[in-house]
MIDOSE-1310 file (N, C-alpha, C; in nm, 2 decimals, decimal comma, always signed):
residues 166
xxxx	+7,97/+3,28/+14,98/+8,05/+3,22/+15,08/+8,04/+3,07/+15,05; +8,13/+3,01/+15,01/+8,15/+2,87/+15,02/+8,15/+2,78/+15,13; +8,15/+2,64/+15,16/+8,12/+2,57/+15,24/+8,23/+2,54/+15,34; +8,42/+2,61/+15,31/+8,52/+2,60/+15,36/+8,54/+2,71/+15,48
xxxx	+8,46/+2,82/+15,43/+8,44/+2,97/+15,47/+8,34/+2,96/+15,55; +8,28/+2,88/+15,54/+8,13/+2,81/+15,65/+8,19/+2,75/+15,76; +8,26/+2,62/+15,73/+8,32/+2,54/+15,85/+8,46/+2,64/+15,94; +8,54/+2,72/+15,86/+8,62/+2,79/+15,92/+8,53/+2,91/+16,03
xxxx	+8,47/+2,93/+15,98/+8,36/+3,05/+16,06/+8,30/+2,99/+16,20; +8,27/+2,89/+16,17/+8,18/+2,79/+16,28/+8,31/+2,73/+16,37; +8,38/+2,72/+16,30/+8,53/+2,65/+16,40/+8,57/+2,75/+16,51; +8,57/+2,85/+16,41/+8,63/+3,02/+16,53/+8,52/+3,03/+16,65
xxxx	+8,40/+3,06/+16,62/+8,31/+3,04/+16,67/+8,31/+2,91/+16,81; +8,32/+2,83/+16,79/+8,31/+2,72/+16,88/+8,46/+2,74/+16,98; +8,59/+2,80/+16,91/+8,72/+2,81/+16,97/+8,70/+2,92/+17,01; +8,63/+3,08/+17,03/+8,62/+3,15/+17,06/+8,58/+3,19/+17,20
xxxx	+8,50/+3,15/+17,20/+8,34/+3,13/+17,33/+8,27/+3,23/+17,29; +8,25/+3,28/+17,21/+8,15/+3,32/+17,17/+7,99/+3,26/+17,15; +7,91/+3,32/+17,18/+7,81/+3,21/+17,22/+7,69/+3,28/+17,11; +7,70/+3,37/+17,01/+7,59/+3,36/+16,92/+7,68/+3,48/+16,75
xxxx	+7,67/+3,44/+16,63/+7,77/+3,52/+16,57/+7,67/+3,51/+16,43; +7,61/+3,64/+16,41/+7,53/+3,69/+16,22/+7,61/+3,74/+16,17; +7,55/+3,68/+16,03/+7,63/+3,76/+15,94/+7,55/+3,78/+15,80; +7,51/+3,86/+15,78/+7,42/+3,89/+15,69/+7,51/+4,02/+15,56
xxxx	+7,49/+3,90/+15,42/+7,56/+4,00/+15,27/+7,44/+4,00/+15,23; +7,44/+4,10/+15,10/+7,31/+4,07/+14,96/+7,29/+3,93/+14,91; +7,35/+3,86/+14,94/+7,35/+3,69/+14,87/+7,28/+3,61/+15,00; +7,33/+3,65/+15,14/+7,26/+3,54/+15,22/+7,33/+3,55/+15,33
xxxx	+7,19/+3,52/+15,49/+7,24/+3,53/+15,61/+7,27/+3,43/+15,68; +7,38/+3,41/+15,78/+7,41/+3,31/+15,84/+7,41/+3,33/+15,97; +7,34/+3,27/+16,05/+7,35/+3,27/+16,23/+7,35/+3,20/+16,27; +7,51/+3,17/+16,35/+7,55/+3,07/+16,42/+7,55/+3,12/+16,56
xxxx	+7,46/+2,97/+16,64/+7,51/+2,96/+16,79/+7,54/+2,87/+16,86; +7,60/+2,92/+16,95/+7,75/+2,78/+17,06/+7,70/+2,80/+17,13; +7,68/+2,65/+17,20/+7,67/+2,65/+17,36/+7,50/+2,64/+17,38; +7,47/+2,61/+17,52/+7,37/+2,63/+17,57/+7,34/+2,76/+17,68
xxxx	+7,20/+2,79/+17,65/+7,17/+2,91/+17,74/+7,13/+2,83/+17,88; +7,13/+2,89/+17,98/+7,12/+2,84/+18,09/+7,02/+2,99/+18,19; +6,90/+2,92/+18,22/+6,76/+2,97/+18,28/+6,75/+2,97/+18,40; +6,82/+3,01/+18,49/+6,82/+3,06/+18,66/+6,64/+3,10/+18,66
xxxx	+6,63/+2,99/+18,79/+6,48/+3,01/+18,81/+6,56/+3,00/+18,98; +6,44/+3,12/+19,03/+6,47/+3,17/+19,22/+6,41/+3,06/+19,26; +6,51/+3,05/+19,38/+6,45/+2,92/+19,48/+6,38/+3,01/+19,58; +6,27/+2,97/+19,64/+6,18/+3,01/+19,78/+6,27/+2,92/+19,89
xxxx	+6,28/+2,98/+20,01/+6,36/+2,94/+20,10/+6,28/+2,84/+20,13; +6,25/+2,69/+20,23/+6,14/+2,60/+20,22/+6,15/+2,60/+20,37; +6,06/+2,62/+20,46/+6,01/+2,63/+20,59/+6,02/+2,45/+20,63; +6,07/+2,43/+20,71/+6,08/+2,33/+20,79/+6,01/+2,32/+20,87
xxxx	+5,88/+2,23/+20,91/+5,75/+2,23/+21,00/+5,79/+2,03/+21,06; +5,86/+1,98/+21,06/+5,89/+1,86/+21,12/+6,04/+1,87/+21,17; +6,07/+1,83/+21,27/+6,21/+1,76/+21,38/+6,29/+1,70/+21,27; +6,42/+1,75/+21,25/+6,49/+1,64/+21,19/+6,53/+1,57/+21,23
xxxx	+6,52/+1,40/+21,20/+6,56/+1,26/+21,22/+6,71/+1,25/+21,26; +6,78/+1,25/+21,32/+6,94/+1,19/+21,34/+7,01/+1,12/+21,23; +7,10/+1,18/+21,21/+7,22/+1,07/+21,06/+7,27/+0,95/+21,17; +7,22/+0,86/+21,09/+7,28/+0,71/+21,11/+7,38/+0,68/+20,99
xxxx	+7,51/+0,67/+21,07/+7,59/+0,64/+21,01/+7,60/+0,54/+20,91; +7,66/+0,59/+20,74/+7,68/+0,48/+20,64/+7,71/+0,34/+20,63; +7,66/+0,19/+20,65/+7,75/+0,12/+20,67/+7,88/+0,09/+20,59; +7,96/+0,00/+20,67/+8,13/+0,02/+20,61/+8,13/+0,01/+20,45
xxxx	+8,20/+0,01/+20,35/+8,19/-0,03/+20,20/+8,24/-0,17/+20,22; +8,25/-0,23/+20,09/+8,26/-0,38/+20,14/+8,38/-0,40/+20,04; +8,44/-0,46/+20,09/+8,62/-0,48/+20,01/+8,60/-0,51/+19,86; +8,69/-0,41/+19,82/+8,71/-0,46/+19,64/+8,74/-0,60/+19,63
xxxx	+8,64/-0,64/+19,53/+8,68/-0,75/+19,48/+8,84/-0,78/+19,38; +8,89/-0,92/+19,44/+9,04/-0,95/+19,34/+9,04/-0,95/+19,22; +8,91/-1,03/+19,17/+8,97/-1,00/+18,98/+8,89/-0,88/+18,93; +8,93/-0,86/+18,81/+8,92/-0,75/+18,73/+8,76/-0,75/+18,72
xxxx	+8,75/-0,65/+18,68/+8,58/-0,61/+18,67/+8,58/-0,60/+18,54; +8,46/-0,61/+18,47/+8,41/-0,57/+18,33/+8,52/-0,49/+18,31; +8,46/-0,38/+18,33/+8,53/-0,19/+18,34/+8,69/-0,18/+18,32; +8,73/-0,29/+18,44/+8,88/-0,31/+18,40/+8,93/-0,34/+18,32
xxxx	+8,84/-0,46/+18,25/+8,90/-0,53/+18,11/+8,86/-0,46/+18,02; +8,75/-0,38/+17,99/+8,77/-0,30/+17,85/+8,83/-0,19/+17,89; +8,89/-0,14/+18,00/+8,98/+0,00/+17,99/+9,14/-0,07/+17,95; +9,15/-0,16/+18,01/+9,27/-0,24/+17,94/+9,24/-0,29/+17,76
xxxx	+9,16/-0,30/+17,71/+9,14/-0,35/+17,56/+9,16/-0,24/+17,49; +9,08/-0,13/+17,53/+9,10/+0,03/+17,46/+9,17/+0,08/+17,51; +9,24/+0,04/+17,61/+9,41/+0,09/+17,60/+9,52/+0,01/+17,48; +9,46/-0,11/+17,49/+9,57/-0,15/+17,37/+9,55/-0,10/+17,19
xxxx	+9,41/-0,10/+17,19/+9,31/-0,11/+17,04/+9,41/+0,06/+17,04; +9,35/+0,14/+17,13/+9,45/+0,29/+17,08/+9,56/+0,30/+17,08; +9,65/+0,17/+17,12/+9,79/+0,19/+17,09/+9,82/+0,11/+16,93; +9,75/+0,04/+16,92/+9,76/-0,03/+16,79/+9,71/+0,08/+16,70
xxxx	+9,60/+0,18/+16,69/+9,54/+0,26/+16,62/+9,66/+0,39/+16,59; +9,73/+0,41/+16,72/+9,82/+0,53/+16,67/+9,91/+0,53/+16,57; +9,94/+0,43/+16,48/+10,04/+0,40/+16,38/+9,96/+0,48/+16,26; +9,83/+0,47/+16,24/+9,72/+0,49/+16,15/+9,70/+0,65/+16,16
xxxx	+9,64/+0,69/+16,03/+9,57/+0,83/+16,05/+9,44/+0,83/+16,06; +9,37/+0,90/+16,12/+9,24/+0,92/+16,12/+9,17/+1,03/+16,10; +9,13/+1,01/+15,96/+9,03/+1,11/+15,88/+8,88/+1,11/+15,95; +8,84/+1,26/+15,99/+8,76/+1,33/+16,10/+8,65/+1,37/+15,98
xxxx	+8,55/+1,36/+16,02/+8,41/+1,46/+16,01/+8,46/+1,62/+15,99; +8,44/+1,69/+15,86/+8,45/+1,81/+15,92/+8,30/+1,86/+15,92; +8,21/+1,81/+15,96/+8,13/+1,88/+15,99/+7,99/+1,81/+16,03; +7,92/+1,81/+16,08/+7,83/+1,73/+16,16/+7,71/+1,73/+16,02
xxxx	+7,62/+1,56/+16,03/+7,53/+1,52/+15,95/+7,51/+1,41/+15,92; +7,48/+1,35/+15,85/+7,44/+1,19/+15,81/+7,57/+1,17/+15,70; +7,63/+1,08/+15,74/+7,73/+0,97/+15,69/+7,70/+0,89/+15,58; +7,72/+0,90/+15,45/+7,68/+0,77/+15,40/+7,82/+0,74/+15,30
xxxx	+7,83/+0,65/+15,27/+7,93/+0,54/+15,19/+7,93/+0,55/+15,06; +7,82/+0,58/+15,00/+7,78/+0,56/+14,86/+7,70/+0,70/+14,82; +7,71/+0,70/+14,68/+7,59/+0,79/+14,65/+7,44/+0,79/+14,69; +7,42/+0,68/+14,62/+7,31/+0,67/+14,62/+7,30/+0,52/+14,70
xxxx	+7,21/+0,44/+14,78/+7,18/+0,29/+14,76/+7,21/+0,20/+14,71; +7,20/+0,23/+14,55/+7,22/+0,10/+14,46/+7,37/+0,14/+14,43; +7,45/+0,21/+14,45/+7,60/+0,24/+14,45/+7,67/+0,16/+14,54; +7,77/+0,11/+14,46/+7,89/+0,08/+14,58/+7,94/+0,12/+14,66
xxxx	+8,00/+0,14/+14,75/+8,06/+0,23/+14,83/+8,18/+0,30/+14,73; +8,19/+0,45/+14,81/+8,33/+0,47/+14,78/+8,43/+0,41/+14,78; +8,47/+0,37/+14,90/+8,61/+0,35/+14,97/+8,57/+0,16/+15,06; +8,63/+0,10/+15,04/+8,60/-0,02/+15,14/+8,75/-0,04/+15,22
xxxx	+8,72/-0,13/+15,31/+8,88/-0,15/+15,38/+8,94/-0,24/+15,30; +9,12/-0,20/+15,26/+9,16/-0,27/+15,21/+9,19/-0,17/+15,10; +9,10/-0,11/+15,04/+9,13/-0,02/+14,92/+9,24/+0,12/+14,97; +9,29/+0,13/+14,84/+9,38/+0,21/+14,81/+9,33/+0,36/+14,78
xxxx	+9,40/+0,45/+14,87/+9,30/+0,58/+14,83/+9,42/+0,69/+14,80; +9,42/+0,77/+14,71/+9,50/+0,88/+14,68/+9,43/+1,02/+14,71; +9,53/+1,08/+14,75/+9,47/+1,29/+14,83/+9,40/+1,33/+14,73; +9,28/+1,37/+14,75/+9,18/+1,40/+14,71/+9,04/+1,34/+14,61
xxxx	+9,10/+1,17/+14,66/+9,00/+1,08/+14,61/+8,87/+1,08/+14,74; +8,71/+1,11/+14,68/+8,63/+1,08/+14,76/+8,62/+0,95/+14,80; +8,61/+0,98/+14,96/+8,55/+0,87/+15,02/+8,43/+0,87/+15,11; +8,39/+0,96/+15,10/+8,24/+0,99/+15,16/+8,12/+1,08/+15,12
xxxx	+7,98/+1,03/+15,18/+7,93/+1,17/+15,15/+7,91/+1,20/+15,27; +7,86/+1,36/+15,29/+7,80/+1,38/+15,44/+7,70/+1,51/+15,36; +7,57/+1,43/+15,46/+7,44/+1,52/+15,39/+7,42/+1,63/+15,59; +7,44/+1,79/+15,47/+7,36/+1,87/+15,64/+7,32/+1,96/+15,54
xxxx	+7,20/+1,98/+15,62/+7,09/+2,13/+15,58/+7,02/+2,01/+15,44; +7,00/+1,89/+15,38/+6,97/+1,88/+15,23/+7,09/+1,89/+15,14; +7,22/+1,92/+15,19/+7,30/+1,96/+15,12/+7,44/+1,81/+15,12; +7,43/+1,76/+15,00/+7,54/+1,66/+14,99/+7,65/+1,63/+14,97
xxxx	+7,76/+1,67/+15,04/+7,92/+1,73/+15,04/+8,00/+1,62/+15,03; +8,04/+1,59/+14,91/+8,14/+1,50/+14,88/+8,27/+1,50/+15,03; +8,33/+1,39/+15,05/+8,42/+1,45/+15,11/+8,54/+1,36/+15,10; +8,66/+1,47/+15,06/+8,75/+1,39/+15,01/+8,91/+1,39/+15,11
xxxx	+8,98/+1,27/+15,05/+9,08/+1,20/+15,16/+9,23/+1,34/+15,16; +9,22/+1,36/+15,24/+9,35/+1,47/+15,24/+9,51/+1,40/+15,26; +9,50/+1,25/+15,25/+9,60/+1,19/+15,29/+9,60/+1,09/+15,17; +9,77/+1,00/+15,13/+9,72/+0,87/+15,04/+9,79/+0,75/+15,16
xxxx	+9,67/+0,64/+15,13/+9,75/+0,46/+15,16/+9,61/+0,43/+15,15; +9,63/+0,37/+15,23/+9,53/+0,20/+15,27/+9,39/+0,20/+15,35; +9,29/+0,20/+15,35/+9,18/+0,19/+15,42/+9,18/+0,10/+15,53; +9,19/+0,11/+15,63/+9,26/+0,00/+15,73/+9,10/-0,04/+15,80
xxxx	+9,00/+0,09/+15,89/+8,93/+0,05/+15,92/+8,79/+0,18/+15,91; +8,64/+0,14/+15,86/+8,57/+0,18/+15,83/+8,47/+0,25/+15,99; +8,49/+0,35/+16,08/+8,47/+0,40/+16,16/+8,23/+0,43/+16,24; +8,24/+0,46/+16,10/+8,07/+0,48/+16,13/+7,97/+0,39/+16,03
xxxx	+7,91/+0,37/+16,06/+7,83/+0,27/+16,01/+7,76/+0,40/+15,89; +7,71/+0,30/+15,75/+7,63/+0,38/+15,63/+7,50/+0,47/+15,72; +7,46/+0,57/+15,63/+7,35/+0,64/+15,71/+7,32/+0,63/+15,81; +7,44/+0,67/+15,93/+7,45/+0,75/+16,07/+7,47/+0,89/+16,06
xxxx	+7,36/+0,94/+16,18/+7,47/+1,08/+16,22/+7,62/+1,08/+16,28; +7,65/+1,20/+16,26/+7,76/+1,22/+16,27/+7,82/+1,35/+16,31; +7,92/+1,41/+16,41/+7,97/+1,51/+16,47/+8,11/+1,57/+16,42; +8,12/+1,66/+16,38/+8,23/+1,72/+16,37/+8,33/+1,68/+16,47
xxxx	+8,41/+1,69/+16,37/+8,55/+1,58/+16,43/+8,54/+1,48/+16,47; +8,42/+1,42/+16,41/+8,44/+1,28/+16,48/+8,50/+1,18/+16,36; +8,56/+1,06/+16,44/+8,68/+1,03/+16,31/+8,55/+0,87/+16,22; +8,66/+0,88/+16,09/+8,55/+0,84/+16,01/+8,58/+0,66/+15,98
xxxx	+8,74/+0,73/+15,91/+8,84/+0,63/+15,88/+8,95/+0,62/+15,95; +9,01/+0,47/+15,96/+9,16/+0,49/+15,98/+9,22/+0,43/+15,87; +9,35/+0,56/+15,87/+9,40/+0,51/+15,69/+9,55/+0,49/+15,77; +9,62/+0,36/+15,70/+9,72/+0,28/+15,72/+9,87/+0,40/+15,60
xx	+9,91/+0,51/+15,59/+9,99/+0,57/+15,51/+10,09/+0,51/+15,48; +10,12/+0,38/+15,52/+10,26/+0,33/+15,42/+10,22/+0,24/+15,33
């Protein structure tokens, strides 16, 4: 089983709701699981031995303030940054692990912004299990902006690059 036949398996899996899926050939077993289990512990009903105190009413809330709040100005900035970003493609994670730029350290990076990348030029590595999976551009243009920092984790589907295609 190859590493395409791995990510497609785990994709179904995750779109399914299926919450645990083996698969065991003569070459090798794989068990995947989704989701979290969830542990129901019984409540004891709890005896009340004191008078309950009276609800005193909430005092009033105190009027919104007129200018914008933090909150408001960066939901307005990432409203604009994602309108400027939708012109761009964004090349995703397919699969969760450590991010790196380069082969090795003393290597350059693959890809920097600004550089020119053609379909199926590497522009990443991503390390999971020990395992070092080249990962290459399914799209050609421009490196517009560099998304995760060198040796970070990293999540499936989470996006890496934005590439500029004209």
């Amino acid at each position: 089983m190859d590493l395409s036949e791995i990510q497609t398996l785990i994709k179904f899996v995750s779109k399914s709701g299926v919450n645990e899926v083996e698969l065991e050939t003569k070459d090798f077993k794989i068990n995947i699981k989704a989701g979290a289990s969830v542990v129901e512990v019984p409540q004891m009903p709890m005896q009340m031995n004191y008078a309950p105190q009276p609800v005193q009413p909430a005092p009033a809330p105190a009027p919104a303030p007129a200018a914008p709040t933090a909150e408001q100005t960066k939901a307005k900035e990432d409203a604009a940054t994602a309108a400027e970003n939708a012109k761009y493609i964004t090349i995703k994670s397919p699969m969760i692990g450590t991010f790196y730029r380069s082969a090795n350290p003393e290597s350059p990076s693959f890809v920097n912004v600004g550089d020119e990348i053609k379909t199926g030029s590497v522009i990443c590595i991503i390390e999971a299990m020990k395992l070092f999976n080249e990962i290459e551009s399914e799209v050609s243009g421009k490196i517009v902006k560099v998304l995760v920092d060198d040796a970070s984790p990293v999540e499936y589907d989470q996006p890496l690059f934005l590439i500029d295609p004209s």
